[in-house]
C-alpha positions in Angstrom: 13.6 -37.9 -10.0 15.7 -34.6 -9.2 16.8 -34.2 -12.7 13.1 -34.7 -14.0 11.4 -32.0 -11.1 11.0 -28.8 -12.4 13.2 -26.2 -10.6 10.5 -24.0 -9.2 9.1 -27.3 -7.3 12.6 -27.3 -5.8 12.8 -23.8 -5.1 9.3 -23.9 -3.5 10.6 -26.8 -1.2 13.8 -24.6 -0.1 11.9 -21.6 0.8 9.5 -23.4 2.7 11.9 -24.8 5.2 13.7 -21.2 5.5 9.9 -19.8 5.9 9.2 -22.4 8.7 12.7 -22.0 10.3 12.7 -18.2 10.6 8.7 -19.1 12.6 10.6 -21.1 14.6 8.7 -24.6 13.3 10.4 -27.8 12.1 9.0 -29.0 8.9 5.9 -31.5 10.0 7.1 -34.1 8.1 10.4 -34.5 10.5 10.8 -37.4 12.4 9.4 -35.1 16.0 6.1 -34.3 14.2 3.3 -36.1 13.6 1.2 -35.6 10.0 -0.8 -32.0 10.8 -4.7 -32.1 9.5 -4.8 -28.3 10.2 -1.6 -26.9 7.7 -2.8 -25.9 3.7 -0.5 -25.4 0.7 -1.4 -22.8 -1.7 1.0 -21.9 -4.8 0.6 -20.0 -7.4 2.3 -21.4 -10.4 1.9 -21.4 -14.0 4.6 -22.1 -16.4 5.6 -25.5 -17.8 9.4 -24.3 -19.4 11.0 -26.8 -17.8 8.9 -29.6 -18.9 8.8 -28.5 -22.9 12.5 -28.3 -22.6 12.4 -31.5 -21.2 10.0 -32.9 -24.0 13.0 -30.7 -26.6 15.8 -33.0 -25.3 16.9 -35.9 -27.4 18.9 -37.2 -24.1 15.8 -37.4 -22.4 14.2 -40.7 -21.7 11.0 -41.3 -21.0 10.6 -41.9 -17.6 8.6 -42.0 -14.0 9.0 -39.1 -13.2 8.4 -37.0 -16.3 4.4 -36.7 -15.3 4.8 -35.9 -11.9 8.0 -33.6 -12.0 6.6 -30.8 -14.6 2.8 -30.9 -13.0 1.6 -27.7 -12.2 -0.7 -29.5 -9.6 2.0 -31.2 -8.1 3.8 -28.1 -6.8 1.2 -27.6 -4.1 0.8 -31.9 -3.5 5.1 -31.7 -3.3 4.9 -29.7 -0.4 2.3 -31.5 1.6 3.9 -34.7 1.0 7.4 -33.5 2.4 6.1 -31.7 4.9 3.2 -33.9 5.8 0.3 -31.3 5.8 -2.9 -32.9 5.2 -4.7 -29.4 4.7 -6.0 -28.2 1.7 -3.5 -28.6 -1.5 -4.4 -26.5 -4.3 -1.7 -25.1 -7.4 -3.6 -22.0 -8.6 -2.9 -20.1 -12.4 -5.0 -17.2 -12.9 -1.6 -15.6 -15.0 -0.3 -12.6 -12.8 -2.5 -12.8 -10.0 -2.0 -16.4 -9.7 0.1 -16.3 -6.1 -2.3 -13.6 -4.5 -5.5 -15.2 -5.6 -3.8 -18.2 -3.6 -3.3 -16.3 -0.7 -6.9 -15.0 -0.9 -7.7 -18.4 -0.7 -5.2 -19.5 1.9 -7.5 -16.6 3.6 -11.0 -18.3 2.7 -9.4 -21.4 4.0 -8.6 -20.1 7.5 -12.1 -18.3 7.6 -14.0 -21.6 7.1 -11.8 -23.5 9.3 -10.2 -25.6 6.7 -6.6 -25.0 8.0 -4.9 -23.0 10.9 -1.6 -22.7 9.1 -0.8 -22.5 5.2 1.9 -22.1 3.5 1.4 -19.8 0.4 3.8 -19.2 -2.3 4.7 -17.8 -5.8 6.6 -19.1 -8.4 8.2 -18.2 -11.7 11.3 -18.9 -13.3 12.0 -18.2 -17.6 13.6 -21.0 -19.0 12.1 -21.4 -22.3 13.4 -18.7 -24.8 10.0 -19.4 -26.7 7.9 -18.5 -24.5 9.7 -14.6 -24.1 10.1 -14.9 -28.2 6.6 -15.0 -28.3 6.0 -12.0 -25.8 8.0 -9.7 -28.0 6.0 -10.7 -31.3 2.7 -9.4 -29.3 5.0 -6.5 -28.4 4.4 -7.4 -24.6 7.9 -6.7 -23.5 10.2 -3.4 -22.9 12.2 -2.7 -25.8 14.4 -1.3 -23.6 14.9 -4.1 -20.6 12.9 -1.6 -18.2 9.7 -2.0 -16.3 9.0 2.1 -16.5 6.0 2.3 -14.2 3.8 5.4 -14.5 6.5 7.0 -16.8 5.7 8.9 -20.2 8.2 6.4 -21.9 6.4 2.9 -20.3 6.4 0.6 -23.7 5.6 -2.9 -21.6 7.3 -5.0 -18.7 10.3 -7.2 -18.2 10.4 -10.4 -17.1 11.6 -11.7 -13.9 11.8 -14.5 -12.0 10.9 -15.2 -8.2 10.4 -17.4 -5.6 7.8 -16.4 -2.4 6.4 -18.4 0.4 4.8 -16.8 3.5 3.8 -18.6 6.1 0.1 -17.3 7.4 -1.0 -18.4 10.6 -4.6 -17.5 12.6 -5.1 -14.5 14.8 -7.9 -13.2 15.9 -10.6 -11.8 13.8 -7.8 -12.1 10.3 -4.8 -13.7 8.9 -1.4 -13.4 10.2 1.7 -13.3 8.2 3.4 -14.8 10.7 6.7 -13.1 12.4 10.0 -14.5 13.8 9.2 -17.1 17.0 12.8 -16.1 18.3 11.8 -12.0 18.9 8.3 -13.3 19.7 7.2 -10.6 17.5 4.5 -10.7 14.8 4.1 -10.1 11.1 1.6 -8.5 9.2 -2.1 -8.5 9.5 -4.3 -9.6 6.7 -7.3 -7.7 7.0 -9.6 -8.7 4.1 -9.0 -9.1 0.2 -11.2 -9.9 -2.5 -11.4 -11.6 -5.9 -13.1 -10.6 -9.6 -12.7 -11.1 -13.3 -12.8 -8.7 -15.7 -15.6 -9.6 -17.6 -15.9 -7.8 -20.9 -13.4 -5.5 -21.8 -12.2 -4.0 -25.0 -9.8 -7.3 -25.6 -8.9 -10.9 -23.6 -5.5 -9.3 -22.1 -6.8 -5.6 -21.7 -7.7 -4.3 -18.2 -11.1 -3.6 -17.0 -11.0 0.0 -14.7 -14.5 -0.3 -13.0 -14.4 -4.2 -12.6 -10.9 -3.1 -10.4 -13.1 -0.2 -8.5 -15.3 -3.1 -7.6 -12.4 -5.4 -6.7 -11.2 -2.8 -4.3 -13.8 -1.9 -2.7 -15.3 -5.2 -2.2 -11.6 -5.8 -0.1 -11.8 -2.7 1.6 -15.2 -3.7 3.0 -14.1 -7.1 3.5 -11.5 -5.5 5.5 -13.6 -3.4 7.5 -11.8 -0.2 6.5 -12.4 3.4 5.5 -10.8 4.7 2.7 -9.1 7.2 4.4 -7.1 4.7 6.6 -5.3 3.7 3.6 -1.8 5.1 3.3 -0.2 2.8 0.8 -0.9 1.5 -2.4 1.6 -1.1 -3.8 0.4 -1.3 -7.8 0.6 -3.6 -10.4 2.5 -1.4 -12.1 3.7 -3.3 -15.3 4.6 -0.4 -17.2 2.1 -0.5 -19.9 0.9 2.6 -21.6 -2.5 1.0 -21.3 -2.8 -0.8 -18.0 -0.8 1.6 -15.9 -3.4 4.8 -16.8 -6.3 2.3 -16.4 -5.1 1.3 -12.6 -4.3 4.1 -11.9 -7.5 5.8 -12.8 -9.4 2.9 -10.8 -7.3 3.7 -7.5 -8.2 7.6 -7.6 -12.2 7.0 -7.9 -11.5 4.5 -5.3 -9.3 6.1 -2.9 -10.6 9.6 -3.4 -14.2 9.0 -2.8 -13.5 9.3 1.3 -12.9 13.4 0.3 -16.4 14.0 -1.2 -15.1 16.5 -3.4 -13.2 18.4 -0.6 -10.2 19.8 -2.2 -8.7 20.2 1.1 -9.8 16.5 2.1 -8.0 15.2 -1.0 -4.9 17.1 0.1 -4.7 15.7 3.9 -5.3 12.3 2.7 -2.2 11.1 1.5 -1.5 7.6 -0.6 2.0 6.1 -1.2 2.5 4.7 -4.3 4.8 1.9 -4.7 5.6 -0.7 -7.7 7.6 -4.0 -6.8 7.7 -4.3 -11.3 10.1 -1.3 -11.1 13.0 -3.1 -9.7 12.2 -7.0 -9.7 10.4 -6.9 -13.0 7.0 -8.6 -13.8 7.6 -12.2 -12.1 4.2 -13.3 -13.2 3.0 -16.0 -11.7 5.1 -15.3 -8.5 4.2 -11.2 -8.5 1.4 -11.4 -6.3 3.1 -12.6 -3.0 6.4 -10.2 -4.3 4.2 -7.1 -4.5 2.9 -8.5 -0.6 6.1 -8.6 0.8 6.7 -5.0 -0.8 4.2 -3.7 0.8 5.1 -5.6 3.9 8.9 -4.2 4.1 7.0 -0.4 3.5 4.9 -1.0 6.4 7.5 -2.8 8.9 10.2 -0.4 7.7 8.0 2.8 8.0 9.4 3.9 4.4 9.1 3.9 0.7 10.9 2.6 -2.2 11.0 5.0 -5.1 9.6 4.1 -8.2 12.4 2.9 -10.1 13.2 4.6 -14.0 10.5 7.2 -13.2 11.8 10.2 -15.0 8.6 11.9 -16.0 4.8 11.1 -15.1 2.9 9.5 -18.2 0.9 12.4 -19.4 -2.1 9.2 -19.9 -1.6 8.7 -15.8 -1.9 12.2 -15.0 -5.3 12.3 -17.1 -6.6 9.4 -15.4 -5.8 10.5 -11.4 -7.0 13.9 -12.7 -10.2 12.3 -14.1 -10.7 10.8 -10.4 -10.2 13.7 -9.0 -7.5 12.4 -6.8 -4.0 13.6 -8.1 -3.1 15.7 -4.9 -2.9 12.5 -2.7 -0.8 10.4 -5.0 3.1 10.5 -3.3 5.4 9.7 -5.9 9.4 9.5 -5.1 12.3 9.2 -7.1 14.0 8.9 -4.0 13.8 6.4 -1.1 11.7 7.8 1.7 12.7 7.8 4.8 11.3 6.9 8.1 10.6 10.8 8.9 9.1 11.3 5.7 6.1 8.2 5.8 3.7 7.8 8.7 4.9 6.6 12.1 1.1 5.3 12.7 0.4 1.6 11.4 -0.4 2.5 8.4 -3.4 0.0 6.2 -2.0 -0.9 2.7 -3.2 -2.2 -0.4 -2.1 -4.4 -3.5 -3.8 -4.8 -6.4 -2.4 -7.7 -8.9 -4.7 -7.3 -12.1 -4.5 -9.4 -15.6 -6.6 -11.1 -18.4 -7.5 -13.6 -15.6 -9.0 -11.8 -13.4 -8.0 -8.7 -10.8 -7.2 -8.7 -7.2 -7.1 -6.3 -4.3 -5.6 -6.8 -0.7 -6.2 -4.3 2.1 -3.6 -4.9 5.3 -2.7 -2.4 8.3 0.9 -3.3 10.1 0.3 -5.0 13.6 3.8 -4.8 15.2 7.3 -4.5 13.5 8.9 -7.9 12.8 11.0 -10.0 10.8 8.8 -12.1 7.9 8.5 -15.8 7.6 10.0 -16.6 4.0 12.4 -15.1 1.3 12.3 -13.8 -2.0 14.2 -14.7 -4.7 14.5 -11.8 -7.5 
């Protein structure tokens, strides 16, 4: 059975338990707890490498396992079976937004009363060399091996692989990503996110700029916050010369709109911008919960990681923010920022995780410092 289980299913077991060990909770399947009605599984999860390799292999006989091992729905079922969660149990592939549309609906869950716990994860690892072969035939990938966010030289993204689980527990009036038990500190608030598609655009895989506006506003009134309360943005930032413009054009209507043409406005309301991509790479399937916990360590921390292999701003960005209106609030670093440097308020962020499935936007203000409840695995 363990040789015919895809890897990510494994890796999604092993993070779990660290998740629930660092909350200070035994895994409810153990032998002290009783199956738990109340605890959902969400995973976002979409490649099958492991499986076509397997289906590649001469030395590979059929067997009982084959079926259930390279499922994309059994990755969520895996986990409520070891763990005995009788919650909702749902695999989710929307392509790059695939693990934060889960956590939206880890959210959704929570709000209807479908679950007071879930586990919520992303997964991705490259296995199959055909499947990146075919990514540099559509000319996808970075000639180079660079994820070059916002820079004049972005050509496309580099691949990467991760594994995410948060653990997100209810608090009043919003979603808790839950803290360390042993410091009884907690995590980070979830204060509203939303979900969209991008319709018609001028191709299947090209982004949508006003179908984005709409995503992030519909989370920021979700979230029950002003524009101006926002202080980080943490982008999907793939390093396109077409999607990274188009974002970023969507976040400056957006974010500047609080200013009401008030140049002076524009300049006191300052947004961090941060990119996960620029150092991890694009982990697909599994970027949506990485880009969370980025924002998370930026919020908990009270810093800001520079945007890795930024040498000099796309001219195609600097149109777009300029087009917006917005360019004096955008805070760009080559450098890490330091404590000093970022607000010492809490300080709301947002993610956006946007592809030909669809777009996503998250808006979340830090509750108390803490330690979070899973791992990532770059």
């Amino acid at each position: 059975e363990a040789g015919a289980m895809d890897p990510q299913q494994r890796l999604l077991l092993r993070q779990a338990t660290m998740g629930l060990c660092m909350v200070g909770a035994a895994p409810w399947g153990s032998s002290t707890h009783t199956p738990s009605t109340g605890v959902g599984v969400f995973v976002g999860i979409s490649t099958t490498d492991y499986a076509r390799i397997l289906q590649r292999s001469v030395s590979a006989a059929p067997n009982a396992y084959a079926a259930p091992g390279g499922a994309l729905s059994v990755a969520a079922g895996r986990l409520s079976y070891t763990y005995g969660a009788q919650g909702p149990a749902v695999s989710v592939d929307t392509a790059c937004s695939s693990s934060l549309v889960s956590t939206h609906l880890a959210c959704q869950s929570w709000t209807l009363a479908q679950c007071q716990t879930a586990l919520v994860g992303g997964v991705n690892l490259t296995l199959d060399p055909l499947t990146t072969a075919s990514f540099i035939w559509s000319g996808m990938l970075a000639a180079d091996g660079r994820c070059k966010t916002l820079d004049a030289a972005a050509d496309g993204y580099v691949r990467g692989e991760a594994c995410t689980v948060v653990v997100l527990s209810g608090g009043d009036h919003s979603t808790l990503i839950a803290g360390d038990a042993r410091t009884s500190s907690l995590g980070v608030r979830l204060a509203g996110s939303a979900v969209n598609q991008d319709g018609r655009s001028s191709s299947l895989t090209a982004p949508n700029g006003p179908a984005q506006q709409t995503a992030m506003r519909s989370a920021l009134h979700d979230a029950r916050l002003a524009v101006r309360a926002v202080a980080l943005l943490e982008m999907h930032g793939t390093g396109t010369a077409l999607g990274d413009p188009i974002e970023m054009g969507a976040a400056c209507a957006v974010l500047s709109s609080s200013s009401g043409g008030n140049r002076e406005h524009q300049y006191e309301h300052k947004v961090g911008i941060s990119a996960a991509k620029s150092w991890v790479g694009h982990t697909e399937a599994g970027a949506g919960t990485v880009g969370l916990w980025s924002a998370h360590t930026c919020i908990t921390q009270s810093a800001m990681a520079p945007l890795a292999h930024l040498r000099q701003l796309s001219p195609h960005v600097i149109s777009s923010a300029s087009a917006g209106g917005a360019a004096p609030w955008m805070m760009l670093s080559r450098v890490c920022m330091p404590r000093s440097v970022c607000r010492s308020r809490p300080a709301p962020a947002g993610e956006l995780a946007a592809c030909d499935s669809g777009s996503e936007r998250f808006c979340f203000p830090r509750h108390q410092r803490a330690r979070a409840a899973g791992a990532i695995r770059p």
